[in-house]
Backbone as CSV, one residue per row, in Angstrom:
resi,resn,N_x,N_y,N_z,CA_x,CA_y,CA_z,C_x,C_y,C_z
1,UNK,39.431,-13.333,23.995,39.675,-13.789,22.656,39.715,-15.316,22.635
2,UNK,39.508,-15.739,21.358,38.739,-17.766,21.442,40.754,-17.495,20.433
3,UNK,41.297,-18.745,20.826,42.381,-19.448,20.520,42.137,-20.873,20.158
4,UNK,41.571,-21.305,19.065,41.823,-22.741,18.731,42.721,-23.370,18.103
5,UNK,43.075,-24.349,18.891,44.601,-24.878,18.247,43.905,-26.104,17.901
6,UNK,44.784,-26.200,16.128,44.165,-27.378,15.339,45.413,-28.064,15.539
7,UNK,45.294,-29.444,15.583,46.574,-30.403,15.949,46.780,-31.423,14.400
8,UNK,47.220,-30.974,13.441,47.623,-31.690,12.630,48.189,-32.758,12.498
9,UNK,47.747,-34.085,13.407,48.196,-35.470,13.167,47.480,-36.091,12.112
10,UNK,46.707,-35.623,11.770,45.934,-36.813,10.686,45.477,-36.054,9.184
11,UNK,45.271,-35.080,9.611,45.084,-34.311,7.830,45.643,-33.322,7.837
12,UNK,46.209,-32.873,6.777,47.263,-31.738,6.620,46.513,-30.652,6.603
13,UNK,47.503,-29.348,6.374,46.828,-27.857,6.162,45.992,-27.540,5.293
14,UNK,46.359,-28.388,3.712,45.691,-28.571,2.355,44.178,-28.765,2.660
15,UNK,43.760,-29.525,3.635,42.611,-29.636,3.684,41.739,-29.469,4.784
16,UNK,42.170,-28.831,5.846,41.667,-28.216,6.706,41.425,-26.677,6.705
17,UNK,42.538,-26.129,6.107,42.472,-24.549,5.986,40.915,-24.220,5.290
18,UNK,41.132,-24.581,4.005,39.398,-24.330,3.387,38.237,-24.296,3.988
19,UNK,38.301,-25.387,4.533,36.750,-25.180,5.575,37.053,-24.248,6.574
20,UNK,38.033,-23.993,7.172,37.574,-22.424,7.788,37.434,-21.316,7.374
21,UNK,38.588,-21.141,6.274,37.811,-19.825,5.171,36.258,-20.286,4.808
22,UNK,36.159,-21.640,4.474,34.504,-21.385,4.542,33.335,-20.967,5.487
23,UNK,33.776,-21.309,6.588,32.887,-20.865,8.042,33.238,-19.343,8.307
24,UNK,34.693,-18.838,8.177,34.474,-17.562,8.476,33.986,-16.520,7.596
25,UNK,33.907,-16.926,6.703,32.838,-16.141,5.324,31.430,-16.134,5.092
26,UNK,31.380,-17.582,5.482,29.765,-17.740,6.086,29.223,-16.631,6.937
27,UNK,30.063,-16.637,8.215,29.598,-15.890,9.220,30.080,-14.344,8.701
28,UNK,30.060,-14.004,7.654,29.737,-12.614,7.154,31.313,-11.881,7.804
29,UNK,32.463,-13.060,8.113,33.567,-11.846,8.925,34.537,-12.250,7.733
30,UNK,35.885,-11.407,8.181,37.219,-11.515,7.373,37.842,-12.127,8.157
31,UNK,39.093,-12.766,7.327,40.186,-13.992,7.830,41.437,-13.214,7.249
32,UNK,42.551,-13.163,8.412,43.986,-12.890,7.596,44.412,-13.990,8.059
33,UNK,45.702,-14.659,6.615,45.881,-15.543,6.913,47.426,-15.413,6.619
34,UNK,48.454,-15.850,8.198,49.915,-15.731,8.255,50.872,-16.727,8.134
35,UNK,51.382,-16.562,7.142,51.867,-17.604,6.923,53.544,-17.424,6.432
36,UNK,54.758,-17.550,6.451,55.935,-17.560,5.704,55.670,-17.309,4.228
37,UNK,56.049,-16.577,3.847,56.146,-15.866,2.667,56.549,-17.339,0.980
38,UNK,57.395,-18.338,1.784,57.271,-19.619,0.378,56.049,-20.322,0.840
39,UNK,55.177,-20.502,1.965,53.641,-21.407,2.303,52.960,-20.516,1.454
40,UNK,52.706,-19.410,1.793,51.701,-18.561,1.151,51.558,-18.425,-0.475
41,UNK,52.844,-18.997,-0.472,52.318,-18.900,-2.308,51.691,-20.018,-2.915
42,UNK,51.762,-21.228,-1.679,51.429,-22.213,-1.395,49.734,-22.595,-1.603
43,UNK,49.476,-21.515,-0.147,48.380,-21.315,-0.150,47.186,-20.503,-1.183
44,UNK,47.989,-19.918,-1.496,47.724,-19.305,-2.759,46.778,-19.773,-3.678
45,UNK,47.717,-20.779,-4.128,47.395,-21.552,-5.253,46.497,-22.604,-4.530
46,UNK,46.318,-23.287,-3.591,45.175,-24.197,-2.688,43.678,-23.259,-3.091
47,UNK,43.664,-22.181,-2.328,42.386,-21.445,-2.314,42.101,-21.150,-3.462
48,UNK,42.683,-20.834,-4.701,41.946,-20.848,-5.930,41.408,-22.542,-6.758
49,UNK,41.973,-23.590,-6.158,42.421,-24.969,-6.775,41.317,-26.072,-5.679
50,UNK,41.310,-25.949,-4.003,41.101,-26.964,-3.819,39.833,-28.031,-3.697
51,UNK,38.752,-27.305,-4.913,37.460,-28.104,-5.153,37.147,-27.501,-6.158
52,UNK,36.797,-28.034,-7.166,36.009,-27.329,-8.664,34.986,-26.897,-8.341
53,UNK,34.450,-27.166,-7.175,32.747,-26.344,-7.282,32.814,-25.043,-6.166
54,UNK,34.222,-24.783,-5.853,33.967,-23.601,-4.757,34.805,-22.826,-5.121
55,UNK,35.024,-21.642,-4.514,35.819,-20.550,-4.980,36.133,-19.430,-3.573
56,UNK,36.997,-19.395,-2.770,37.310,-18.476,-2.398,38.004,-17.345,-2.056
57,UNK,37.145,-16.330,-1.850,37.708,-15.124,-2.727,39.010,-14.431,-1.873
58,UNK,39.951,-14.599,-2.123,41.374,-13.678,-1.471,42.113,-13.199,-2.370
59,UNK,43.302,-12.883,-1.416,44.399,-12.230,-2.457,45.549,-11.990,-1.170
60,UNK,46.568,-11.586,-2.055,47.728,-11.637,-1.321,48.128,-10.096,-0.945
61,UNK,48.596,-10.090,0.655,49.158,-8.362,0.970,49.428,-7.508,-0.277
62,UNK,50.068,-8.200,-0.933,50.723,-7.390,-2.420,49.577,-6.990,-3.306
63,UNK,48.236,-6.958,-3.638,47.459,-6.871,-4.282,47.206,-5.075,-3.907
64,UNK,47.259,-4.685,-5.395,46.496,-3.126,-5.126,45.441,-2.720,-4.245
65,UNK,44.255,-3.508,-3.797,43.837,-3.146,-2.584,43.716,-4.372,-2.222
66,UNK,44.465,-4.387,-1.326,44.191,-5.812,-0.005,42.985,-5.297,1.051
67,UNK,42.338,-4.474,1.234,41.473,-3.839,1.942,39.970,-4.841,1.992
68,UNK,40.416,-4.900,0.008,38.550,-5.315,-0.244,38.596,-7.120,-0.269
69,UNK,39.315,-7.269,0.402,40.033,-8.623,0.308,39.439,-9.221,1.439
70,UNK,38.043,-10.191,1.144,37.763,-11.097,2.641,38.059,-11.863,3.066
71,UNK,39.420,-12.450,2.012,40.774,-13.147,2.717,41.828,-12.877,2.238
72,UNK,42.928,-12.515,3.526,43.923,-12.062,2.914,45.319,-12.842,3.541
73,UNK,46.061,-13.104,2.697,47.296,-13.622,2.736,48.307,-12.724,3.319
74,UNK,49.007,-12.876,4.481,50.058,-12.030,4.274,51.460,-12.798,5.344
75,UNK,52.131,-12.483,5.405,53.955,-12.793,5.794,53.448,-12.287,7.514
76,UNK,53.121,-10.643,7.585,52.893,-10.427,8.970,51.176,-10.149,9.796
77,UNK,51.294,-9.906,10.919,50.240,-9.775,11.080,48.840,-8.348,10.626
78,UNK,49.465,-7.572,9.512,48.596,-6.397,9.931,47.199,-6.403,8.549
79,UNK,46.314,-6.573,9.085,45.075,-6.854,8.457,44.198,-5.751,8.157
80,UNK,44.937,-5.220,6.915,44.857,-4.581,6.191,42.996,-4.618,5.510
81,UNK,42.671,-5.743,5.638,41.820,-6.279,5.206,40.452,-5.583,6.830
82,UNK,40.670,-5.503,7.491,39.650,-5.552,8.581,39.460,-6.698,9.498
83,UNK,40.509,-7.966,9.306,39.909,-9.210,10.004,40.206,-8.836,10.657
84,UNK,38.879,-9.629,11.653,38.803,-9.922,13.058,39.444,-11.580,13.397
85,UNK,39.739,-12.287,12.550,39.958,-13.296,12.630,41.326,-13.652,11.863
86,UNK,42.224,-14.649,12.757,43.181,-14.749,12.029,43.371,-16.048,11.814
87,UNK,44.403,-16.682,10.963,44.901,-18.405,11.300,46.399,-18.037,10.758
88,UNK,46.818,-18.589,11.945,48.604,-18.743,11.916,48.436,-20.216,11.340
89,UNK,48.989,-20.339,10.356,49.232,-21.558,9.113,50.721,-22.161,8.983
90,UNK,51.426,-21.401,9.621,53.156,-22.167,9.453,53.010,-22.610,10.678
91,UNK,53.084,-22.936,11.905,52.734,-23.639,12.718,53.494,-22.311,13.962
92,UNK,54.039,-21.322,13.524,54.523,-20.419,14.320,53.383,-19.620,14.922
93,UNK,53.965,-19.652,16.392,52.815,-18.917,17.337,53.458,-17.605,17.020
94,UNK,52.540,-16.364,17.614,52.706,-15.053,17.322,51.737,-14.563,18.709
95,UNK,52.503,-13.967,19.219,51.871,-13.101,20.542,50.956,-11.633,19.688
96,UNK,51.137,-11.658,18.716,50.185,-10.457,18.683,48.985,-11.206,17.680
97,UNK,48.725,-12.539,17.348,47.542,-12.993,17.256,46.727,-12.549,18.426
98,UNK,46.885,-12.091,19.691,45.968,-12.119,20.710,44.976,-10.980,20.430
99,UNK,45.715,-10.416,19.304,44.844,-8.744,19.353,43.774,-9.119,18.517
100,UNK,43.340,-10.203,17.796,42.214,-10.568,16.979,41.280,-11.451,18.110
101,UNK,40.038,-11.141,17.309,38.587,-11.842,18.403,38.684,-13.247,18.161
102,UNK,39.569,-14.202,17.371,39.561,-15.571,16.993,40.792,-15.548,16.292
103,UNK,41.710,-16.498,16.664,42.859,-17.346,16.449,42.599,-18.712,16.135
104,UNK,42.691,-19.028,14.786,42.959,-20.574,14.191,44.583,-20.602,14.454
105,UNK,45.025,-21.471,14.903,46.881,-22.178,15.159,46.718,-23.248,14.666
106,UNK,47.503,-23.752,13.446,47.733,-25.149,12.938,48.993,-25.075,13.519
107,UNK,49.234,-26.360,13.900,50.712,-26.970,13.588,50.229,-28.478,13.981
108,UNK,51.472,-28.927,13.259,51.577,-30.495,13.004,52.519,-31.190,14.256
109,UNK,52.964,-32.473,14.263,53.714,-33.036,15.597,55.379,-32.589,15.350
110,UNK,55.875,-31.668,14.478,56.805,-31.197,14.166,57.082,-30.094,15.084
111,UNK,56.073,-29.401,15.407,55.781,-28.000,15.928,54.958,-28.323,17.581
112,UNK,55.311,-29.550,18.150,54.067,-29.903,19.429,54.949,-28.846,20.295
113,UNK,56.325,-28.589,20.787,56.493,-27.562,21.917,56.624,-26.379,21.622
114,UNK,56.574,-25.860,20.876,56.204,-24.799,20.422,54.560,-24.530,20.679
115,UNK,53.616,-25.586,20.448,52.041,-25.076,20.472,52.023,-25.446,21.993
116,UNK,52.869,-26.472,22.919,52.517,-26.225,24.322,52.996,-25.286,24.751
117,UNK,54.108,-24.646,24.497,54.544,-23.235,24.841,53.600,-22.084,25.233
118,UNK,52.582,-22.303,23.818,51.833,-21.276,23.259,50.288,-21.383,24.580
119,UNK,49.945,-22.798,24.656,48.876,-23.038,25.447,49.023,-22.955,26.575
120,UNK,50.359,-22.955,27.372,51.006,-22.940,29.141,50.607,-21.362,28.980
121,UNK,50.955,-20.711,28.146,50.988,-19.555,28.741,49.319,-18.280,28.382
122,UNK,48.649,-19.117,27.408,47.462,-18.570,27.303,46.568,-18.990,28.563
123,UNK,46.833,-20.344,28.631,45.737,-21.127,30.333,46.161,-19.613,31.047
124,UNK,46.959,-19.105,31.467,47.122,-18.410,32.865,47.021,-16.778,32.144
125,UNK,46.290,-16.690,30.640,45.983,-15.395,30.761,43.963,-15.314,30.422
126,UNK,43.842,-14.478,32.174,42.403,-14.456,31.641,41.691,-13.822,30.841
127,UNK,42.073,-13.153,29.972,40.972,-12.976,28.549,41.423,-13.391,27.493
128,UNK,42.501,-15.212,27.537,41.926,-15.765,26.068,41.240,-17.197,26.896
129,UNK,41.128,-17.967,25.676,39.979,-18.953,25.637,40.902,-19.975,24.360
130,UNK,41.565,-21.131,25.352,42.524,-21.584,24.313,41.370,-22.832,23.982
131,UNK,41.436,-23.811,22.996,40.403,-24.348,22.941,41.343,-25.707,22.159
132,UNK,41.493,-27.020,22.094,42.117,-28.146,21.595,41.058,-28.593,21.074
133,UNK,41.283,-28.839,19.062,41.127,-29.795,18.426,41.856,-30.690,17.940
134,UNK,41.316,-31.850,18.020,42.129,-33.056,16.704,41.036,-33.333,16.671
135,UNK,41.419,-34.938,15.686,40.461,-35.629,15.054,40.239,-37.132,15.445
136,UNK,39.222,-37.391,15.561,38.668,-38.867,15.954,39.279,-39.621,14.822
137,UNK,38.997,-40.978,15.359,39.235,-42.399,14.523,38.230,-42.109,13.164
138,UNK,37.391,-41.379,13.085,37.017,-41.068,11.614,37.008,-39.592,11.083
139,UNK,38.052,-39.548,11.420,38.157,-37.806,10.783,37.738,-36.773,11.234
140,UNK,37.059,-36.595,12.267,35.743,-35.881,12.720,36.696,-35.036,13.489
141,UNK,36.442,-33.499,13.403,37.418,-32.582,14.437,36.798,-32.581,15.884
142,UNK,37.027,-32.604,16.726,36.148,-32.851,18.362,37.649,-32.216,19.347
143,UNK,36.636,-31.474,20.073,37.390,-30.801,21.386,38.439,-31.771,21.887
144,UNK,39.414,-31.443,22.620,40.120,-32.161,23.397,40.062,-31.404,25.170
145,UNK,40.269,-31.855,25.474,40.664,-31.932,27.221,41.369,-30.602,27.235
């Protein structure tokens, strides 16, 4: 399983989250997305709001069918929806993200031992694939070490 940890020093969740709901929709898969139950309403309102010319399509666990939902919001992990893909968005790691084929992890420098916690102990398991982004001197997301 691919584990990429996004390192939030320079742009917040507001504007990073979107472009991966955009790439993982592209690529024809589903995204659940976990988050604390006051972010998510958060998020909520971002994914319907954060560009006038785009639109993507979710809904929250609570919706009469969260099933048909190719992004779905929810408090825990169960993806109701079919994703194969998840993004932990409160910056809290979750050991049963491992059961999805792709893990997005935000957290910000609020949350750094907690995400080394998370990376000491994925390095020494061999079937994930932890992977470090931040961002260059111009914004640009690029691998880390």
């Amino acid at each position: 399983m691919l584990v990429d940890f996004y390192h939030l020093a320079r742009t917040p969740l507001e504007r990073v989250l979107p472009s991966i709901c955009e790439k993982v929709l592209v690529s024809g898969e589903r995204l659940l997305i976990v988050a604390e139950s006051e972010l998510l309403a958060q998020l909520d309102t971002l994914l319907w709001t954060y560009a006038p010319e785009a639109f993507l399509p979710h809904g929250r666990i609570d919706v009469p069918t969260p099933e048909h939902q190719p992004i779905l919001l929810a408090s825990d992990l169960d993806a109701r929806n079919g994703a194969t893909n998840i993004a932990l968005a409160d910056g809290v790691w979750r050991d049963e993200a491992l059961g999805f084929a792709r893990t997005f992890y935000f957290f910000d420098n609020g949350q750094l031992d907690t995400a080394r916690g998370a990376w000491r102990a994925l390095k020494s398991n061999p079937e994930a694939e932890p992977r470090y982004w931040k961002q260059d001197e111009r914004g640009k997301w690029v691998q880390g070490p």
